[in-house]
Backbone as XML, in Angstrom:
<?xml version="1.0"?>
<chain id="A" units="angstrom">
  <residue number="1" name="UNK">
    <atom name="N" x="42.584" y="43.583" z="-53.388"/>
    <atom name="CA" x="42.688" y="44.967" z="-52.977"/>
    <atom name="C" x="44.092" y="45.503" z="-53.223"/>
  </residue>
  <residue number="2" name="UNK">
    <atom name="N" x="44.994" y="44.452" z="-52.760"/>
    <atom name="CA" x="47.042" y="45.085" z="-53.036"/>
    <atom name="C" x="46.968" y="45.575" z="-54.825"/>
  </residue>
  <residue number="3" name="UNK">
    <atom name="N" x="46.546" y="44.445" z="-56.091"/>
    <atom name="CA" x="46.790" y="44.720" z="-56.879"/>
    <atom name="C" x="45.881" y="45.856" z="-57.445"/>
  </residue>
  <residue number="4" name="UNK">
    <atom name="N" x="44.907" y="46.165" z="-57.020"/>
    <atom name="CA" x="44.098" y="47.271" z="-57.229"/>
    <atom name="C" x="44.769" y="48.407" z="-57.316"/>
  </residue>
  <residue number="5" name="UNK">
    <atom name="N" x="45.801" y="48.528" z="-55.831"/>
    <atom name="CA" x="46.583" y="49.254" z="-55.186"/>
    <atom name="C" x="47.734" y="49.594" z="-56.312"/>
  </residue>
  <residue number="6" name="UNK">
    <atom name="N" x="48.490" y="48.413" z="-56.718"/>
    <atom name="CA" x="49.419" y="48.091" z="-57.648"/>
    <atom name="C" x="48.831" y="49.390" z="-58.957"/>
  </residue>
  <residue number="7" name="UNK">
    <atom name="N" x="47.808" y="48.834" z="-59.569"/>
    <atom name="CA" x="47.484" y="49.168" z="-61.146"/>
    <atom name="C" x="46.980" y="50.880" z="-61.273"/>
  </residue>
  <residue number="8" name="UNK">
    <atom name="N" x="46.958" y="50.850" z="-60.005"/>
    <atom name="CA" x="46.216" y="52.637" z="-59.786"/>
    <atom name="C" x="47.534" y="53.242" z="-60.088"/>
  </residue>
  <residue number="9" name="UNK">
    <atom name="N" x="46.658" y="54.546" z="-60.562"/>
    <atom name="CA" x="47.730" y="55.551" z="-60.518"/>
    <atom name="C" x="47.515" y="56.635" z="-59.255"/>
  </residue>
  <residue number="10" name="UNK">
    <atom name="N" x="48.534" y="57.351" z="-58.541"/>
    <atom name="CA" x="48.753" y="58.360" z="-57.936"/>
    <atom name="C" x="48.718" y="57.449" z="-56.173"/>
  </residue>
  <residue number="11" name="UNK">
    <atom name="N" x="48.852" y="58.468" z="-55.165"/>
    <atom name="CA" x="48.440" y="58.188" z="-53.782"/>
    <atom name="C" x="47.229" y="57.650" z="-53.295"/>
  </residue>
  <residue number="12" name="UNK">
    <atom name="N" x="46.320" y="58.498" z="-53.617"/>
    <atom name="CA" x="45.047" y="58.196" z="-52.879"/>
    <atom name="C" x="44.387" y="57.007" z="-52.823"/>
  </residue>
  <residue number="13" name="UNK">
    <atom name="N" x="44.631" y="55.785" z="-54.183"/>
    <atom name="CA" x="44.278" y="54.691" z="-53.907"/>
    <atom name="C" x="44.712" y="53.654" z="-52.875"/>
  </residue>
  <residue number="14" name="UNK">
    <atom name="N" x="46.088" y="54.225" z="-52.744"/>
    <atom name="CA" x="46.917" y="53.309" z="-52.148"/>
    <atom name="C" x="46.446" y="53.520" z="-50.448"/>
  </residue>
  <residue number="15" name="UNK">
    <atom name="N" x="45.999" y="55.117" z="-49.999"/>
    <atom name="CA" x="45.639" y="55.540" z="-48.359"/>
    <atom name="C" x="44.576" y="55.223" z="-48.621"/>
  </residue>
  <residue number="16" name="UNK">
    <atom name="N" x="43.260" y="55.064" z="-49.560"/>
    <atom name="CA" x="41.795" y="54.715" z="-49.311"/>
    <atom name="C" x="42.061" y="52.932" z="-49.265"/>
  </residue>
  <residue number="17" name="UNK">
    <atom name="N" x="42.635" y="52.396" z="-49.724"/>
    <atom name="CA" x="42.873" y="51.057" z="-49.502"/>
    <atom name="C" x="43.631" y="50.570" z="-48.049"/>
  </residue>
  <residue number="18" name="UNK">
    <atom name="N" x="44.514" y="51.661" z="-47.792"/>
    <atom name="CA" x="45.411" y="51.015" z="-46.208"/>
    <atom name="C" x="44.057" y="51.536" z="-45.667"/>
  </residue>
  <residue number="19" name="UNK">
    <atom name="N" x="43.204" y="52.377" z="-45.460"/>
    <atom name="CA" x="42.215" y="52.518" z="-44.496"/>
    <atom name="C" x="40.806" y="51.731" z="-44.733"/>
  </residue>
  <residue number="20" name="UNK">
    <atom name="N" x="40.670" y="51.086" z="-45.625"/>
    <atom name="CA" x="39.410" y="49.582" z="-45.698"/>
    <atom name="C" x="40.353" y="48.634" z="-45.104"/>
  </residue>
  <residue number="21" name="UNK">
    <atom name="N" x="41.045" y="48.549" z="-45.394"/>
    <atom name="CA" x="42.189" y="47.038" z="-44.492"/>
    <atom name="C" x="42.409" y="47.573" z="-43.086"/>
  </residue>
  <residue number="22" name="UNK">
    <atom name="N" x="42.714" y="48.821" z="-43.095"/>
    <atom name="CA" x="42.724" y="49.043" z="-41.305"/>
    <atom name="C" x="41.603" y="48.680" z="-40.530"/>
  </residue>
  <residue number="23" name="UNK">
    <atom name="N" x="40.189" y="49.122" z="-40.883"/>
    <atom name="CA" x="38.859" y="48.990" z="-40.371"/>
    <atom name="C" x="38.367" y="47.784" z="-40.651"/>
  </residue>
  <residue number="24" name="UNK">
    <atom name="N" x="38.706" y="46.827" z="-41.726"/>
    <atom name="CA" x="38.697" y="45.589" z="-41.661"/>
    <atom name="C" x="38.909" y="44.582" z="-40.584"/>
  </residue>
  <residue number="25" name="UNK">
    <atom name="N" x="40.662" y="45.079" z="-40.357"/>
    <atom name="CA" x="41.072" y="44.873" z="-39.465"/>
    <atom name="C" x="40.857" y="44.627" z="-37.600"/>
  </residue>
  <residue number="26" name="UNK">
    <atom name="N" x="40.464" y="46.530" z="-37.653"/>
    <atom name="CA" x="39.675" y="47.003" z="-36.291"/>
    <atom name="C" x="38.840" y="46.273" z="-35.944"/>
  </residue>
  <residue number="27" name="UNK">
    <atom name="N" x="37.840" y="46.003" z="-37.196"/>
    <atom name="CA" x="36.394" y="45.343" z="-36.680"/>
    <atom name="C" x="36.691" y="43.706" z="-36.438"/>
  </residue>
  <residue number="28" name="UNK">
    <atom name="N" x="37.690" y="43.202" z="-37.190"/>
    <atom name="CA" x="37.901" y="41.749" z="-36.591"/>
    <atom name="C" x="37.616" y="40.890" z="-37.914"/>
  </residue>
  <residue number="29" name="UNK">
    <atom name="N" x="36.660" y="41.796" z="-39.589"/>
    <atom name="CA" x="36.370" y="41.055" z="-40.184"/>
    <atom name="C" x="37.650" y="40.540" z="-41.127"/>
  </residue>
  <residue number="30" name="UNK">
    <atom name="N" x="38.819" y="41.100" z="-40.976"/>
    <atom name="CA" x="39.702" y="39.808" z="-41.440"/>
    <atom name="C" x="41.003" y="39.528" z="-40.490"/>
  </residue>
  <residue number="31" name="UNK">
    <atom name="N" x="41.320" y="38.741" z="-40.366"/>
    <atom name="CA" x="42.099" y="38.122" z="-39.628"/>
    <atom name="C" x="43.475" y="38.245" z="-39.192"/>
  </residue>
  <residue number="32" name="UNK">
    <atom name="N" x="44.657" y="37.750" z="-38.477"/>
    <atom name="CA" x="45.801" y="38.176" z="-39.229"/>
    <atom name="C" x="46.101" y="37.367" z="-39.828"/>
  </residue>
  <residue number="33" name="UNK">
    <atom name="N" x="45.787" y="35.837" z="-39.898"/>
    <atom name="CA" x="46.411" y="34.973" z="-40.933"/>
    <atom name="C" x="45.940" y="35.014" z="-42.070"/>
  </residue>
  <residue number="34" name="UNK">
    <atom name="N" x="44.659" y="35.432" z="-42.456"/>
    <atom name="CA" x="43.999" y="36.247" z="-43.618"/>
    <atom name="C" x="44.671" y="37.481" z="-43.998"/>
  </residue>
  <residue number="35" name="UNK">
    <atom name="N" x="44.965" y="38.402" z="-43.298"/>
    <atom name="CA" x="46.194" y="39.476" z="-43.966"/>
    <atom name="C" x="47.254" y="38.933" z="-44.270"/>
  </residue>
  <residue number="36" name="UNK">
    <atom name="N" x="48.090" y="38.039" z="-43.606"/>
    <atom name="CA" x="49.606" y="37.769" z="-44.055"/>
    <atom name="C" x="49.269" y="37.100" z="-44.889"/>
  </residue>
  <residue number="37" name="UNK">
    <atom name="N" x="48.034" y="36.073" z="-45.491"/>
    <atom name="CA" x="48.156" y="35.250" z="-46.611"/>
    <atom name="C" x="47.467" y="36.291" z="-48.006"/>
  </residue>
  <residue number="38" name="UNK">
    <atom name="N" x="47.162" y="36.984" z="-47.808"/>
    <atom name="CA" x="46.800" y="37.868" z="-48.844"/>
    <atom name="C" x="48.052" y="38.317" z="-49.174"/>
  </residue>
  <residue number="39" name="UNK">
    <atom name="N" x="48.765" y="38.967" z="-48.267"/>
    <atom name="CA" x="49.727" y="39.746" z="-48.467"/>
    <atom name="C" x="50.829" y="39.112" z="-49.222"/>
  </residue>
  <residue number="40" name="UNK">
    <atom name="N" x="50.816" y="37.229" z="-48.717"/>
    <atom name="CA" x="51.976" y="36.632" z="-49.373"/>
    <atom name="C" x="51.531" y="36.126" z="-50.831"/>
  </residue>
  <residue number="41" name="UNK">
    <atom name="N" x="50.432" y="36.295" z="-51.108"/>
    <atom name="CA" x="49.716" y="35.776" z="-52.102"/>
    <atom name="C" x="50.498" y="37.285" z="-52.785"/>
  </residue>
  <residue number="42" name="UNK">
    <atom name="N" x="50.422" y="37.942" z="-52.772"/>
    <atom name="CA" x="50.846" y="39.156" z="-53.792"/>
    <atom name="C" x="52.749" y="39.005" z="-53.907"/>
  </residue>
  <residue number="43" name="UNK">
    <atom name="N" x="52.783" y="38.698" z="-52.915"/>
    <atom name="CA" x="54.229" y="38.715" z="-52.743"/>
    <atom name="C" x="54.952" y="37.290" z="-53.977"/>
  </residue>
  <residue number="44" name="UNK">
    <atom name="N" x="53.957" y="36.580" z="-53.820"/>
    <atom name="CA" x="54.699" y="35.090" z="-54.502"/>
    <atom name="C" x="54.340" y="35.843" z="-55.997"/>
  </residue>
  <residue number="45" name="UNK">
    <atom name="N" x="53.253" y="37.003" z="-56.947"/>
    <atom name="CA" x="53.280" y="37.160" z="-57.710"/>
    <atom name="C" x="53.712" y="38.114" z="-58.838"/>
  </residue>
  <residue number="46" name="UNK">
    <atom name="N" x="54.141" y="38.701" z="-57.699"/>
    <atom name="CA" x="54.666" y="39.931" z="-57.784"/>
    <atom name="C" x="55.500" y="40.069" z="-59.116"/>
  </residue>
  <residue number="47" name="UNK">
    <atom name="N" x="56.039" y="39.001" z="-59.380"/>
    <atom name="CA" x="57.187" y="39.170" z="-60.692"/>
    <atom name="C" x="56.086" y="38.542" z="-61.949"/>
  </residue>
  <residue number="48" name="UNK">
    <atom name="N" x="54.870" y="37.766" z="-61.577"/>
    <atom name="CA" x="53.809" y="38.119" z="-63.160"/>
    <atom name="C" x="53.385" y="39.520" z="-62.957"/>
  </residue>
  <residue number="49" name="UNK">
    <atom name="N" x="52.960" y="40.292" z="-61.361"/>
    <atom name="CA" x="52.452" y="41.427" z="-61.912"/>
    <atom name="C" x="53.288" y="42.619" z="-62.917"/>
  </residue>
  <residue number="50" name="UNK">
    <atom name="N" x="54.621" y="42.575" z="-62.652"/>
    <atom name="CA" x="55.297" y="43.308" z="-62.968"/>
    <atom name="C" x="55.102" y="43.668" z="-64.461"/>
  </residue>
  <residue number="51" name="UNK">
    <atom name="N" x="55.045" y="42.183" z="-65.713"/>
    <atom name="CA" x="54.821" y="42.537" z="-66.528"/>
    <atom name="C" x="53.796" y="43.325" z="-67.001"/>
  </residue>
  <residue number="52" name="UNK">
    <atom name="N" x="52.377" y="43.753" z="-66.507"/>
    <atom name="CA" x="51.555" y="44.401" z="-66.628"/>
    <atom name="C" x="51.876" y="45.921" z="-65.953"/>
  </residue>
  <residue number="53" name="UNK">
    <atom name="N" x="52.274" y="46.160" z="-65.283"/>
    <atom name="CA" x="52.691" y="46.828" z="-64.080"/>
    <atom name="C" x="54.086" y="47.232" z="-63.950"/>
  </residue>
  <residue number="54" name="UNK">
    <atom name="N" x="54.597" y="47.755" z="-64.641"/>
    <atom name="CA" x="56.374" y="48.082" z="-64.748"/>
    <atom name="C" x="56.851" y="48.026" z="-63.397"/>
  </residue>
  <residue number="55" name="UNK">
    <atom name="N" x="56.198" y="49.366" z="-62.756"/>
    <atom name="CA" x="56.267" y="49.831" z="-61.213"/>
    <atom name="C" x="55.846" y="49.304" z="-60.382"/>
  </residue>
  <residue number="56" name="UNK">
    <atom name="N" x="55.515" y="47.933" z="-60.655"/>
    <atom name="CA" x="55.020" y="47.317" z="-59.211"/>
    <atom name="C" x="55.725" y="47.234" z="-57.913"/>
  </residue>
  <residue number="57" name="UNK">
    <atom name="N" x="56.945" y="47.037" z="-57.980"/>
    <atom name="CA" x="57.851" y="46.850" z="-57.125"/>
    <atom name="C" x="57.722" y="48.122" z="-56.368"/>
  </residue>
  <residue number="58" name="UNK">
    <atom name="N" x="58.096" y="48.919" z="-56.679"/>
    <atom name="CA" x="58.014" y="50.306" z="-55.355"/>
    <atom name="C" x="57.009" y="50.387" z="-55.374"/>
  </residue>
  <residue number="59" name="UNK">
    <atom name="N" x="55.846" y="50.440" z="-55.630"/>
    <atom name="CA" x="54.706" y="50.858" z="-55.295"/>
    <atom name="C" x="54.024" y="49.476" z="-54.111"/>
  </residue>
  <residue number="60" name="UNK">
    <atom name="N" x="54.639" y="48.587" z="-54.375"/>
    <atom name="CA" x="54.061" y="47.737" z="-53.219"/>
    <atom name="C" x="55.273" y="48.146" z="-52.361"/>
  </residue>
  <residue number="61" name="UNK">
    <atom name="N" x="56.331" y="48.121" z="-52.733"/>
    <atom name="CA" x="57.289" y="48.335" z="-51.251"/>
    <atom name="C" x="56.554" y="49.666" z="-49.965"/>
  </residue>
  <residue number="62" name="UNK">
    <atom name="N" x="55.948" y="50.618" z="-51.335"/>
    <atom name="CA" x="55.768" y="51.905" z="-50.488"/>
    <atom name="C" x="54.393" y="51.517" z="-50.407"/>
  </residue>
  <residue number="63" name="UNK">
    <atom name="N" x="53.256" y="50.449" z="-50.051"/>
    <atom name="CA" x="52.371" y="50.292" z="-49.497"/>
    <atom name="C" x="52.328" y="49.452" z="-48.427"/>
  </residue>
  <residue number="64" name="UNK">
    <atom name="N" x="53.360" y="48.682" z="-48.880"/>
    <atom name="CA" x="53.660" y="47.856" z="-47.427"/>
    <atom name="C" x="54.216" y="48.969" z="-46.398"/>
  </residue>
  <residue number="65" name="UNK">
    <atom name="N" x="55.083" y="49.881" z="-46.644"/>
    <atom name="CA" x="55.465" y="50.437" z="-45.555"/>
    <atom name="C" x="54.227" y="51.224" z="-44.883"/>
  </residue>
  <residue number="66" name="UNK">
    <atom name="N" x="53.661" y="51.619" z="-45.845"/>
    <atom name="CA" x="52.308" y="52.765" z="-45.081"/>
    <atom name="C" x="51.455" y="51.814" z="-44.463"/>
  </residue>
  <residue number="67" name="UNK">
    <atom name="N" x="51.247" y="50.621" z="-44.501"/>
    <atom name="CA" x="50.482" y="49.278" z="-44.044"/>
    <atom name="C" x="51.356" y="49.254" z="-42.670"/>
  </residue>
  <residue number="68" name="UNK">
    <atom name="N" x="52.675" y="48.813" z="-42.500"/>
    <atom name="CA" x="53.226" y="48.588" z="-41.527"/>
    <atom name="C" x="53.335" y="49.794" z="-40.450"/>
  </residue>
  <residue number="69" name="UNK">
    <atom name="N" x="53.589" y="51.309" z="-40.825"/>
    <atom name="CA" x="53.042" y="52.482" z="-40.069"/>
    <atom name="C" x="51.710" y="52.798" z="-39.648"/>
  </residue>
  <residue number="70" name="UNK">
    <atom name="N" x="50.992" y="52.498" z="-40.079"/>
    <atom name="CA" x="49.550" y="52.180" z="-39.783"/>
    <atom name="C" x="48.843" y="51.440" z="-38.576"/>
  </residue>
  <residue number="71" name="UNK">
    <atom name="N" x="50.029" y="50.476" z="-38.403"/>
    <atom name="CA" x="49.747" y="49.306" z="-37.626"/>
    <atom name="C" x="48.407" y="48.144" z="-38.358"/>
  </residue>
  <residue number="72" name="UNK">
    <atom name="N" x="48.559" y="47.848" z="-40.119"/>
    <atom name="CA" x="47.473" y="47.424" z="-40.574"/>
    <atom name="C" x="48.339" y="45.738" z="-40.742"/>
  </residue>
  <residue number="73" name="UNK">
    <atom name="N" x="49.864" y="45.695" z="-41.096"/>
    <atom name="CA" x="50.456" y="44.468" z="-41.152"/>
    <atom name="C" x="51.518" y="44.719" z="-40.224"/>
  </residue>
  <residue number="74" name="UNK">
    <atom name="N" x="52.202" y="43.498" z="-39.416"/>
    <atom name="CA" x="53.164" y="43.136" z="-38.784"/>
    <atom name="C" x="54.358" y="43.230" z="-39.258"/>
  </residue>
  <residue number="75" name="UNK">
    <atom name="N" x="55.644" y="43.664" z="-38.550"/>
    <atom name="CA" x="56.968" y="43.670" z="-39.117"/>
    <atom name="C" x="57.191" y="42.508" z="-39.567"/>
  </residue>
  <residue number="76" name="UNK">
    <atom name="N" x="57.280" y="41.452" z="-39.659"/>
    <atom name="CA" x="57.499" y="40.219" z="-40.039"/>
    <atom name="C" x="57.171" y="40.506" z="-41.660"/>
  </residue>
  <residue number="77" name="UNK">
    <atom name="N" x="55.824" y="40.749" z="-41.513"/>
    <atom name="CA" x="55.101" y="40.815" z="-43.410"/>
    <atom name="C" x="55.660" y="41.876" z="-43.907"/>
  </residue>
  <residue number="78" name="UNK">
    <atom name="N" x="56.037" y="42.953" z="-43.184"/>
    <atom name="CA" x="56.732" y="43.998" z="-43.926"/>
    <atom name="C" x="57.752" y="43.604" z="-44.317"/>
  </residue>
  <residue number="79" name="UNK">
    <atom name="N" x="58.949" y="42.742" z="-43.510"/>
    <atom name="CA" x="60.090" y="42.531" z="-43.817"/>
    <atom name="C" x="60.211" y="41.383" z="-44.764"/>
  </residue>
  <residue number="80" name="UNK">
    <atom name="N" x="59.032" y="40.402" z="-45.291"/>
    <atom name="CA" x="58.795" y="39.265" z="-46.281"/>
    <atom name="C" x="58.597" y="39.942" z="-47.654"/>
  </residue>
  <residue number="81" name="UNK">
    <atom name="N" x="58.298" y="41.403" z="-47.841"/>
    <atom name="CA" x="58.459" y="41.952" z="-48.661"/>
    <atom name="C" x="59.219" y="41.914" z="-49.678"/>
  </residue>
  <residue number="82" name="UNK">
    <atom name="N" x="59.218" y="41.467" z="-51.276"/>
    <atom name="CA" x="59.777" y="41.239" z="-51.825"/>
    <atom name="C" x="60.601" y="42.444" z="-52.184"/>
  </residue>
  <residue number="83" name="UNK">
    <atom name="N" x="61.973" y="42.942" z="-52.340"/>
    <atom name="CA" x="62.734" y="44.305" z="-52.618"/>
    <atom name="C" x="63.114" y="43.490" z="-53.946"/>
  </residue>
  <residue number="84" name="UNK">
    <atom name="N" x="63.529" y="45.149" z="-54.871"/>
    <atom name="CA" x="64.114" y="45.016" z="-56.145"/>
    <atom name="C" x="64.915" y="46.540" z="-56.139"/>
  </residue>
  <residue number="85" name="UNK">
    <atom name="N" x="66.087" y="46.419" z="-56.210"/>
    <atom name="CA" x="66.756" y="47.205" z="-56.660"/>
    <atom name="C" x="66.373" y="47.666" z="-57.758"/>
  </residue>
  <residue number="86" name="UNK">
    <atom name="N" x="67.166" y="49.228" z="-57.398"/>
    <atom name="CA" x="66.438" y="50.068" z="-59.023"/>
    <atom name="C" x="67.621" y="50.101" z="-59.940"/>
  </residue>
  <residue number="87" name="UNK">
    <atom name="N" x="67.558" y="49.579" z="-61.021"/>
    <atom name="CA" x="68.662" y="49.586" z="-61.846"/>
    <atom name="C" x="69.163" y="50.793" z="-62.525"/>
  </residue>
  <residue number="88" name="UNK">
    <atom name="N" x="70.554" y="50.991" z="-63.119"/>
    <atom name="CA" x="70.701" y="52.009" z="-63.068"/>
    <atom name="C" x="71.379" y="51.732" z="-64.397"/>
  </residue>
  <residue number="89" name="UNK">
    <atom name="N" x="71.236" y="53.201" z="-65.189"/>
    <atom name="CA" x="71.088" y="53.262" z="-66.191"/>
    <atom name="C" x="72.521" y="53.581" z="-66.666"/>
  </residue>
  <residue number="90" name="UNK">
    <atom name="N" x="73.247" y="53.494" z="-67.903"/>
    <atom name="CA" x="75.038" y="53.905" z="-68.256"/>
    <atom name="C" x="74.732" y="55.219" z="-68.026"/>
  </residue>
  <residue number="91" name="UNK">
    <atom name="N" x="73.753" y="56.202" z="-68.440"/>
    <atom name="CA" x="74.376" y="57.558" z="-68.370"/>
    <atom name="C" x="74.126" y="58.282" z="-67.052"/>
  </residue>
  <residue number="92" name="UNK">
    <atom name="N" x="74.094" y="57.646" z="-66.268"/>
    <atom name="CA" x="73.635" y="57.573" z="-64.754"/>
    <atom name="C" x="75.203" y="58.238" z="-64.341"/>
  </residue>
  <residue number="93" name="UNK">
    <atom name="N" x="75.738" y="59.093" z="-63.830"/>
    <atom name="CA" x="76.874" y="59.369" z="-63.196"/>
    <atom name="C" x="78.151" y="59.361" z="-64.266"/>
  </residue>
  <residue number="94" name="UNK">
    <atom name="N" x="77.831" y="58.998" z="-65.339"/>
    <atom name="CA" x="79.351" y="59.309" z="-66.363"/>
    <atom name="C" x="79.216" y="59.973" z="-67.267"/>
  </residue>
  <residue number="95" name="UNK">
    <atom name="N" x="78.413" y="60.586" z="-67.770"/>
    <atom name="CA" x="77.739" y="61.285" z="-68.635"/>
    <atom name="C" x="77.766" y="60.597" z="-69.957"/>
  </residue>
  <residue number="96" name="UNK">
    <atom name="N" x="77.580" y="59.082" z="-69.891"/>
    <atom name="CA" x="76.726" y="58.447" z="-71.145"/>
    <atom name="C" x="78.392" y="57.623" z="-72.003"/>
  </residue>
  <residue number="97" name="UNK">
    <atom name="N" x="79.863" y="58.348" z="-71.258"/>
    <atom name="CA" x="80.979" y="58.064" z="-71.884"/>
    <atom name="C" x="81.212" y="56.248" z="-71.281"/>
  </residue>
  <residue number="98" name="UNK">
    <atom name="N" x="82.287" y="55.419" z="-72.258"/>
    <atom name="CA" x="82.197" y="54.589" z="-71.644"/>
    <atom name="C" x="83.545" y="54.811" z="-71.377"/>
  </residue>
  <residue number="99" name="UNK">
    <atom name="N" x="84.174" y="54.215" z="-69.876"/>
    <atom name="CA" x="85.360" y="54.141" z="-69.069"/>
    <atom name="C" x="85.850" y="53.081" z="-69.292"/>
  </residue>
  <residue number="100" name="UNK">
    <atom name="N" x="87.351" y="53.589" z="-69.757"/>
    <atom name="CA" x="88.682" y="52.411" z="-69.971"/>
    <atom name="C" x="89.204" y="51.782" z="-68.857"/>
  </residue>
</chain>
């Protein structure tokens, strides 16, 4: 369901997916050690998805957070979250010149 989440384009996949995992949830049919191991299961792969997936990285950061506002995963799994800085490009702030 995360990489589903991952490969989509726009919002709405990402809130129709935190709300099947919420009601999942509600009803009891998955677990929490079944969520955190899903969740770490994406987390350990996160750097093969990428190659398919440029944007994987923020787009799971910003589903984990709507997961963790939700109350659908625990701060703990939010904070196991793998982060990647966004790299930044030379013409980013110097206007492309290079500095002596």
């Amino acid at each position: 369901a995360i990489v589903m989440v991952l490969e989509s384009n726009g919002d709405t996949a990402s809130h129709m997916m935190m709300k099947l995992l919420q009601s999942f949830w509600k009803t009891g049919l998955i677990t929490v050690d079944q969520m955190n191991r899903g969740f770490q299961r994406v987390y350990d792969e996160l750097h093969e998805i990428c190659l398919d997936v440029p944007h994987a990285h923020p787009i799971m950061e910003a589903f984990v957070d709507l997961c963790y506002q939700e109350s659908v995963i625990t701060k703990q799994l939010r904070d196991a979250c793998p982060f990647r800085g966004r790299k930044r490009f030379v013409s980013e702030g110097d206007g492309g010149l290079i500095k002596n």
